[in-house]
GUDRENNU-915648 format. One record per atom (N, C-alpha, C): x, y, z; atom name; residue in three letters; residue number from 1. Coordinates in pm, whole numbers, padded with zeros to 5 digits, always signed. Atoms other than C-alpha are relative to their C-alpha. Example, Ala and Ser with C-alpha at 12.3 -4.5 7.8 and 13.67 -1.06 7.14 Angstrom:
<paros>
      u      v      w at  aa   i
 +00089 -00119 +00000  N ala   1
 +01230 -00450 +00780 CA ala   1
 +00090 +00120 +00000  C ala   1
 -00082 -00119 -00006  N ser   2
 +01367 -00106 +00714 CA ser   2
 -00077 +00109 +00073  C ser   2
</paros>
This chain:
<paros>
      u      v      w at  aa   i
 -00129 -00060 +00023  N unk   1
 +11221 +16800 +08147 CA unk   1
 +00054 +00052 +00131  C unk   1
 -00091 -00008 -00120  N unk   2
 +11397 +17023 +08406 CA unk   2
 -00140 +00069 +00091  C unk   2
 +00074 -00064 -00089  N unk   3
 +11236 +17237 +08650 CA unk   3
 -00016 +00129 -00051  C unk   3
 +00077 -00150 +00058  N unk   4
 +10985 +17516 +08557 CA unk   4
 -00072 +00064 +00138  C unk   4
 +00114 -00053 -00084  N unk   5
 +10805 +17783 +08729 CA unk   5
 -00101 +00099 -00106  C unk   5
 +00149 +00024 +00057  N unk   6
 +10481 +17891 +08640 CA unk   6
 +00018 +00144 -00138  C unk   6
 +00028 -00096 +00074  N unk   7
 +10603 +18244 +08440 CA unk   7
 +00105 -00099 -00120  C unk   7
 -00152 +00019 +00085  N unk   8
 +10937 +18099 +08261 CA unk   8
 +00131 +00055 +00049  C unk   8
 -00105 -00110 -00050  N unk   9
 +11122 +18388 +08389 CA unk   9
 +00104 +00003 +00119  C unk   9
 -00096 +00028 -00110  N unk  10
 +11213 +18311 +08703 CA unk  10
 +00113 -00079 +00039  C unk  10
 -00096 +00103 -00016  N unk  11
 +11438 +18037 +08612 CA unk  11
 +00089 +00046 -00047  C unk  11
 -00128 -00070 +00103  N unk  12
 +11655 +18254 +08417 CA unk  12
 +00043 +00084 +00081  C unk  12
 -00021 -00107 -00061  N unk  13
 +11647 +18515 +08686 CA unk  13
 +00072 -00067 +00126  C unk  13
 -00042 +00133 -00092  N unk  14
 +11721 +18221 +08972 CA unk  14
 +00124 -00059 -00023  C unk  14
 -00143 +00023 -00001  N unk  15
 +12002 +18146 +08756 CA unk  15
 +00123 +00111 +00025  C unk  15
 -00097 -00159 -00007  N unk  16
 +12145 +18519 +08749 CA unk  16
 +00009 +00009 +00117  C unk  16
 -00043 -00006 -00162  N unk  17
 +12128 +18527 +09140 CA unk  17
 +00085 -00083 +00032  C unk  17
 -00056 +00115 -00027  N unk  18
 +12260 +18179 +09170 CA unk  18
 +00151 +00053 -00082  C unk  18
 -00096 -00043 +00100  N unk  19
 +12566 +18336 +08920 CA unk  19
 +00113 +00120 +00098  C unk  19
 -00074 -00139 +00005  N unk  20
 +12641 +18678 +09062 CA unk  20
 -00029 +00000 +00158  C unk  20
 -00023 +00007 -00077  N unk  21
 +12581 +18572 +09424 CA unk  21
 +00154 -00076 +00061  C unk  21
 -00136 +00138 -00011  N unk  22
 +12895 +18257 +09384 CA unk  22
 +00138 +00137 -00066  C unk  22
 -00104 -00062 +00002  N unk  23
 +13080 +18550 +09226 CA unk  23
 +00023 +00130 +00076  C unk  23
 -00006 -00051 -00095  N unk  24
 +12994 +18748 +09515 CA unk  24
 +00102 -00064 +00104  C unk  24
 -00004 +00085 -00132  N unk  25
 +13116 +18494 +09774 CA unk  25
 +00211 -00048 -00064  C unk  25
 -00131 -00034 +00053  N unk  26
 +13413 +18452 +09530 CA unk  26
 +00086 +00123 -00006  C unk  26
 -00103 -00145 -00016  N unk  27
 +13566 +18790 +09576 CA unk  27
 -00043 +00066 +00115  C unk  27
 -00051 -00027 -00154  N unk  28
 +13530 +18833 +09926 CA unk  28
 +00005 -00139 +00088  C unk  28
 -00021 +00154 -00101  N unk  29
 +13621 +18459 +10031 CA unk  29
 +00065 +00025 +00123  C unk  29
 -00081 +00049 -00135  N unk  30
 +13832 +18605 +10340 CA unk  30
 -00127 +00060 +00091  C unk  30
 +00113 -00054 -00127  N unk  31
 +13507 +18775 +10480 CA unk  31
 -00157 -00013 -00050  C unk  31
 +00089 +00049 +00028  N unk  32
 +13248 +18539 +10418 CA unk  32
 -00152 -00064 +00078  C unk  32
 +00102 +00011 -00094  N unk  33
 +12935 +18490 +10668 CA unk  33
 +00071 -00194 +00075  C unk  33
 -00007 +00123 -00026  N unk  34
 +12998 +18170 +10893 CA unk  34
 -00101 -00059 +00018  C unk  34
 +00130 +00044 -00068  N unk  35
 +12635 +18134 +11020 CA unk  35
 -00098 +00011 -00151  C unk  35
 +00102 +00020 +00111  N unk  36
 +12332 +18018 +10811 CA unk  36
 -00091 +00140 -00042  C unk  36
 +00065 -00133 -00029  N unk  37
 +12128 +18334 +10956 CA unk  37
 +00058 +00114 -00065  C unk  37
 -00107 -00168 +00054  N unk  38
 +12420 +18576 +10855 CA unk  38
 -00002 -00025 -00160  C unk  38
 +00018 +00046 +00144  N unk  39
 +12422 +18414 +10470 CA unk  39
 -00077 +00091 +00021  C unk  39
 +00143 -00080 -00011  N unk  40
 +12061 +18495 +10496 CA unk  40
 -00022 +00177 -00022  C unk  40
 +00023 -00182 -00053  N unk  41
 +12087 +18858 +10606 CA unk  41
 +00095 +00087 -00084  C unk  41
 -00051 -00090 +00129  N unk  42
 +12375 +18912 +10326 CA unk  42
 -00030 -00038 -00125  C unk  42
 +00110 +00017 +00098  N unk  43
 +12195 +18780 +10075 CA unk  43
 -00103 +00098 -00041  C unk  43
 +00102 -00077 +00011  N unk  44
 +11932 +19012 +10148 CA unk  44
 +00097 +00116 -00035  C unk  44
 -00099 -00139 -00002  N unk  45
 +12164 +19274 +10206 CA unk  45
 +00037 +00029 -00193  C unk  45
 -00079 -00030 +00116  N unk  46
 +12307 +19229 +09869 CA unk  46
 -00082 -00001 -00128  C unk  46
 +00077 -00019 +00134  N unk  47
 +12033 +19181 +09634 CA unk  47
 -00081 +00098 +00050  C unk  47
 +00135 -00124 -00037  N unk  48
 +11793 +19487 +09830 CA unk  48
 -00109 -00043 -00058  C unk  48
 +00177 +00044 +00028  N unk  49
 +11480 +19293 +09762 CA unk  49
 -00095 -00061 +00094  C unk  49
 +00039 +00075 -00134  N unk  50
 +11307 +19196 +10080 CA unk  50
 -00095 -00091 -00039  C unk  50
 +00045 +00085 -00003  N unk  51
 +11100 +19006 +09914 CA unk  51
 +00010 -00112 -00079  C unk  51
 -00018 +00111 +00071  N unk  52
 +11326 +18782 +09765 CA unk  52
 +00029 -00108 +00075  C unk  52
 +00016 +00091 -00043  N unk  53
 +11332 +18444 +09867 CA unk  53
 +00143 -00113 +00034  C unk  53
 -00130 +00050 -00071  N unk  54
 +11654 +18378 +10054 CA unk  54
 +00025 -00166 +00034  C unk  54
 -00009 +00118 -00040  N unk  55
 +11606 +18049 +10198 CA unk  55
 +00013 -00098 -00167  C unk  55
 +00001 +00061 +00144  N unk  56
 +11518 +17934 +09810 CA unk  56
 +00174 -00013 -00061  C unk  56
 -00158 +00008 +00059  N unk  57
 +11869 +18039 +09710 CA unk  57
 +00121 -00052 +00102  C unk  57
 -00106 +00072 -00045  N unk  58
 +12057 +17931 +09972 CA unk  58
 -00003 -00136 +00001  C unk  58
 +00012 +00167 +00039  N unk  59
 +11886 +17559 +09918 CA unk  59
 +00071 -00034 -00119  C unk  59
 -00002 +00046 +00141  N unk  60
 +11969 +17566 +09543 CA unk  60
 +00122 +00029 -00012  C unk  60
 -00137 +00015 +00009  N unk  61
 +12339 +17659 +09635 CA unk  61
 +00049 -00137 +00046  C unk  61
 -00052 +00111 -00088  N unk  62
 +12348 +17379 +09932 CA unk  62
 -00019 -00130 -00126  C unk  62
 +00044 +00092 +00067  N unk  63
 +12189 +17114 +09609 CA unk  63
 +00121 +00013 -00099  C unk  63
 -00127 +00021 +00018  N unk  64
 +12483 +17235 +09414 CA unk  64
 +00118 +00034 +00052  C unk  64
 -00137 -00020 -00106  N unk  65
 +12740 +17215 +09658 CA unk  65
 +00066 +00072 +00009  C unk  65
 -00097 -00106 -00025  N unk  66
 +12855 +17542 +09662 CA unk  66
 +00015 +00048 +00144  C unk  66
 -00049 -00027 -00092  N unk  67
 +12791 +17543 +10010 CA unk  67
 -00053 -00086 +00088  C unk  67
 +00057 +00166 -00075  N unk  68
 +12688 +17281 +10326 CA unk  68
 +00003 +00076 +00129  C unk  68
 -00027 -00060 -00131  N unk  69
 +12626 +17326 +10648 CA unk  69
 +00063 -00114 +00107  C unk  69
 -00101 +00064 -00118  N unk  70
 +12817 +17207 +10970 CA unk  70
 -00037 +00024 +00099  C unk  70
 +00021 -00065 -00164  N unk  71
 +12779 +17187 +11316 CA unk  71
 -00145 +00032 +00029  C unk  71
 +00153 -00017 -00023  N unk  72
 +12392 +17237 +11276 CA unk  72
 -00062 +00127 -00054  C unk  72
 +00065 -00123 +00061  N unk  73
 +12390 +17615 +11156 CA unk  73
 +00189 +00042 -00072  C unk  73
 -00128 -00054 +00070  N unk  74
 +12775 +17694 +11018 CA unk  74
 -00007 -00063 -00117  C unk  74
 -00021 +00028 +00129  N unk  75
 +12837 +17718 +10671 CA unk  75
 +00185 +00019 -00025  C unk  75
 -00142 +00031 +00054  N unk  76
 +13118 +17535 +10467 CA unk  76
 -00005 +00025 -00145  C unk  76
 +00053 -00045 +00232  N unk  77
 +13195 +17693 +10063 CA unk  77
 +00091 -00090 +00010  C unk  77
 -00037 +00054 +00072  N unk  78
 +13284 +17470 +09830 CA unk  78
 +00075 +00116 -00077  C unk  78
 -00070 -00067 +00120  N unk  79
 +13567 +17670 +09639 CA unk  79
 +00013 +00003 -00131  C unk  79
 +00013 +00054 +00141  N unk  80
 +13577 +17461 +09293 CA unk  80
 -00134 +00067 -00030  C unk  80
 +00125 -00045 +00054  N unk  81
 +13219 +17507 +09283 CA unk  81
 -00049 +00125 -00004  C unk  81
 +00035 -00150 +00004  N unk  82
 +13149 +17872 +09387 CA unk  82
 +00075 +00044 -00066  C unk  82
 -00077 -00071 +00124  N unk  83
 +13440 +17927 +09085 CA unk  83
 -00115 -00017 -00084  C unk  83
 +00057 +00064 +00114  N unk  84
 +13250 +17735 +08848 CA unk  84
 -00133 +00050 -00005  C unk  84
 +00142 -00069 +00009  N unk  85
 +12901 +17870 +08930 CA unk  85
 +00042 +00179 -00028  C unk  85
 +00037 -00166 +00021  N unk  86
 +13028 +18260 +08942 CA unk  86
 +00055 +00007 -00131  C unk  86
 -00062 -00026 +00165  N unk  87
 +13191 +18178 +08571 CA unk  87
 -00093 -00029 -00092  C unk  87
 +00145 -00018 +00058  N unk  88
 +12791 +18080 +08460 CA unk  88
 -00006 -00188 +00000  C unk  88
 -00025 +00110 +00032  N unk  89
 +12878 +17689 +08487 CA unk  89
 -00108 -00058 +00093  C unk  89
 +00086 +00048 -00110  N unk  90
 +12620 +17453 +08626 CA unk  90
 +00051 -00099 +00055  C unk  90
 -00065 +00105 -00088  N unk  91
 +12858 +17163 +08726 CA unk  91
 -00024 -00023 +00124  C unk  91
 -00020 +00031 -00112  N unk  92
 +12848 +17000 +09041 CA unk  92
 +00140 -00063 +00077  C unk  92
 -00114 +00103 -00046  N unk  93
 +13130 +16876 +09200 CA unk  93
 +00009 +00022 +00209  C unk  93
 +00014 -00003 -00112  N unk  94
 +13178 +16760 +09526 CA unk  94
 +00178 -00059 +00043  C unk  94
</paros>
């Protein structure tokens, strides 16, 4: 089927970050990190869990194209999609 991890939980919780980070990024689109590193560091910033697993969520945005990178470390949002993910939608669109 889809993708599990080993409790259950975390996929539900993976989706609530993946949710309420896109409607993070959606209501401050004019002051949005340009660098991969800076994501990173508000990511952290914004969930206060140091030991959550940043790089994980910013892959599983880049897989649904809510965001890409450029230039080798600059990040580009997908607008359609970071709507559609912070409204609970799993669509992809590119």
């Amino acid at each position: 089927m889809g993708q599990t991890e080993t409790n259950g939980q975390n996929l539900g919780s993976q989706d609530r970050l993946i949710k309420e980070y896109c409607l993070h990024l959606h209501n401050h689109n004019k002051s949005r990190p340009a660098k991969k590193v800076t994501l990173l560091n508000n990511m952290k910033s914004k969930f206060k869990d140091p030991s959550m697993d940043t790089e994980k969520l910013f892959n599983q945005l880049c897989t649904l194209s809510a965001i890409f990178l450029k230039d080798g470390n600059k990040i580009g949002y997908n607008e359609k999609t970071i709507e559609l993910l912070a409204n609970g939608s799993k669509e992809k669109t590119i």
